[in-house]
N, C-alpha and C positions, 0 to 999 in steps of 0.2 A: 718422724724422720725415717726414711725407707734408704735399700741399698741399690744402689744403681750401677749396671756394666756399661762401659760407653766404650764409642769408639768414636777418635779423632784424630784431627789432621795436623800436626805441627807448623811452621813457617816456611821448615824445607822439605815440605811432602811428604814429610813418613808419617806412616800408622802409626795411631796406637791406642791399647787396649787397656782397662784397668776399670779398679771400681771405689766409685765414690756414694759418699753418705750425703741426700740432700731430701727436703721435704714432697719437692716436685720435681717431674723430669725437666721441667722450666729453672727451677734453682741449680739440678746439676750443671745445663748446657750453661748457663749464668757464669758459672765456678769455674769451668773450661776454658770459658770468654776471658775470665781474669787470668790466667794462667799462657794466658795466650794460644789458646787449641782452639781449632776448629772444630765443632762437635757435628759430627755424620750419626751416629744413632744413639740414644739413651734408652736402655730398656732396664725397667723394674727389675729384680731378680725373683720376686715370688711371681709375677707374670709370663713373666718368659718361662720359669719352669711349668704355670699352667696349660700353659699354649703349647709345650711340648705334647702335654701329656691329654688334651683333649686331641691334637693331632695324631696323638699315633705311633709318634717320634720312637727311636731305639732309643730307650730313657736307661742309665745305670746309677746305681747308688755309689755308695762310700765303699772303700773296704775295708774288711774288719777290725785290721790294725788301725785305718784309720780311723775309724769309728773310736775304738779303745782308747786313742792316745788323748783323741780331744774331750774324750766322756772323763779321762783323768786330770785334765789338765782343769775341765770345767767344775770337776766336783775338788778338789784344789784350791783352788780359786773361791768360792762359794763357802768354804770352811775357812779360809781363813779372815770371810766377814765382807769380801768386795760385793758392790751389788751385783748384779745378775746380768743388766744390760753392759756394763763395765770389765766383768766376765769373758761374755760374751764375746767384747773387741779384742779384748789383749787374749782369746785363744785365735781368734780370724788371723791378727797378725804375724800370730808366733808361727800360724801351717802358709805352707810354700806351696800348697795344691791350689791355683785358683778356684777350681769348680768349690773344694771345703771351703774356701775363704768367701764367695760369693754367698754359699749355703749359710753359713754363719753368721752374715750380716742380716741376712732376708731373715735369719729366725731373731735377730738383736731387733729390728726394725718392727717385727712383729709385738716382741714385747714391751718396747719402748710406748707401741699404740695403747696397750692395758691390757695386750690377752697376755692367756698364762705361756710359760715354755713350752708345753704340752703341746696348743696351739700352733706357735709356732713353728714346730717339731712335725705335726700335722701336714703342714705345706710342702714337705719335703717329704713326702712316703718311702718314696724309692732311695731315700738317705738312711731314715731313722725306723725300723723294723714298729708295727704295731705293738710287739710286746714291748718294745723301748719305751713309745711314746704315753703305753699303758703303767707302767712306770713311774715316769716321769711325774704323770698326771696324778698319780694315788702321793708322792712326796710333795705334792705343790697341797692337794687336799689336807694333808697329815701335817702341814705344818712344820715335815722334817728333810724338805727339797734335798737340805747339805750331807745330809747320811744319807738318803735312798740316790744320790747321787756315787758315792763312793762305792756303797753295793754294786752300783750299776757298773762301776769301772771295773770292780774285780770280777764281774759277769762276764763282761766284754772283752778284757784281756785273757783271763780263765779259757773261754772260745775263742778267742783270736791262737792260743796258742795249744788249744785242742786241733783245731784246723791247721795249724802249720804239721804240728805231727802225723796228721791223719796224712797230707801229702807228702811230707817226709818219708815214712813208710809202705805208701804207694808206688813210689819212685823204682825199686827194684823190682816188683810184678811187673811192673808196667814196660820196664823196659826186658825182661823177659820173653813177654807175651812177644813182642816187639820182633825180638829178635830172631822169636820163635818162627813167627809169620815171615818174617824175612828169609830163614834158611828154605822155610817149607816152598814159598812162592819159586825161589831161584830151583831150585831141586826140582817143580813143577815146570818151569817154563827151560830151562838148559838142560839139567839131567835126564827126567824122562824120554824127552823125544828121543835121547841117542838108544837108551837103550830101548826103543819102541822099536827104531830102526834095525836092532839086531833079533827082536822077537819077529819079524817081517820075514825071515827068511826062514823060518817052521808055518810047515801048516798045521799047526796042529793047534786046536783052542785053547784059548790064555783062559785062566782062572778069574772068577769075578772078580775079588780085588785088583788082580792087575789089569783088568778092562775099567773099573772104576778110575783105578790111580790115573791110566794114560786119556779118561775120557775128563776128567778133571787138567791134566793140565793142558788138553785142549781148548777148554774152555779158556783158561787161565789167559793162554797166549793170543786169544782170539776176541775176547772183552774186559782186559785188565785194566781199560780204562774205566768200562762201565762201573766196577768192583771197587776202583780207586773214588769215584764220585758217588756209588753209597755206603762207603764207610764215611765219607767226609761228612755225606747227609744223617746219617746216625750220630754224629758225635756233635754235628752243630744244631740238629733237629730237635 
């Protein structure tokens, strides 16, 4: 049994979206039919993420908290003896992200077929980090899934709240630097020129830095859009 995203059509023409659990995309559209939906597309959830990703696609994973919460919620679950595929659903249900909740299913559907979680885990790259899945894969061998499961959670939360700090602490440089470039740029494109205007009435030659400062904010005022479009390309490049 695989997990399926579909989309259908109600009786009064509205969309709608969501994901069901059926053997074939023919069982899900079946299931629709009883519920009374028209079914317009059913796609696999571990296909559709391959088709992303032989295409090309802008593909994103999880984020780390999210990562964290359901590495806890699943090694939880697992210690207190539920089985694995079972696991699995009641963490899909308890997360309100769909993209997690589709992911989740497509690794439950995986395991359900007889590969390991590892595998599973596998399908999803760009979800579940290779040291995760390398992990995962040594507690499925070892025989002890439900402890290297709990490790794993205080790994991921450990990082997830190393990374919150590290941005935390970012946060005042950054707006700094920020403000810095703001006073410098306005002082460049207003200030300067006036007093450029008042060095104009000496002949007498200016000093290198102050032919630097005024040939700087010449530029400034003359390609600030240029300046504006590659710092944008440095910070998203």
């Amino acid at each position: 049994m695989g997990a399926f995203e579909f989309v259908a059509i109600d009786k009064s023409g509205k969309e709608s979206r969501g994901l069901l659990e059926g053997d074939t995309p023919k069982h899900v559209r079946q299931i629709l039919r009883e519920r009374e939906l028209l079914p317009v597309q059913v796609t696999e959830v571990v296909r559709k993420e391959s088709k992303k990703s032989t295409a090309f696609a802008l593909r994103r994973g999880i984020s780390a908290s999210e990562l964290a919460l359901l590495t806890r919620q699943l090694a939880t679950l697992t210690q207190s003896g539920l089985p694995l595929e079972e696991a699995l659903l009641a963490v899909s249900q308890q997360n309100e992200n769909p993209r997690v909740k589709s992911i989740l299913l497509g690794v439950r559907s995986r395991v359900m077929e007889g590969h390991a979680l590892a595998d599973g885990f596998g399908d999803f790259p760009h979800a579940f980090p290779e040291l995760y899945r390398a992990t995962v894969s040594a507690g499925e061998q070892s025989g002890h899934l439900d402890a290297v499961l709990e490790r794993l959670a205080e790994f991921t939360e450990s990082r997830q709240m190393l990374q919150q700090q590290v941005r935390n602490a970012m946060i005042y440089p950054i707006a700094l630097v920020v403000t810095a470039i703001g006073i410098i740029s306005f002082m460049l494109a207003y200030v300067v020129p006036k007093v450029v205007y008042v060095f104009e009435n000496y002949n007498q030659e200016l000093p290198i830095l102050t032919r630097i400062m005024i040939g700087s904010s010449d530029f400034l005022r003359d390609h600030w859009l240029l300046l504006i479009l590659g710092i944008v390309a440095v910070i998203y490049g």
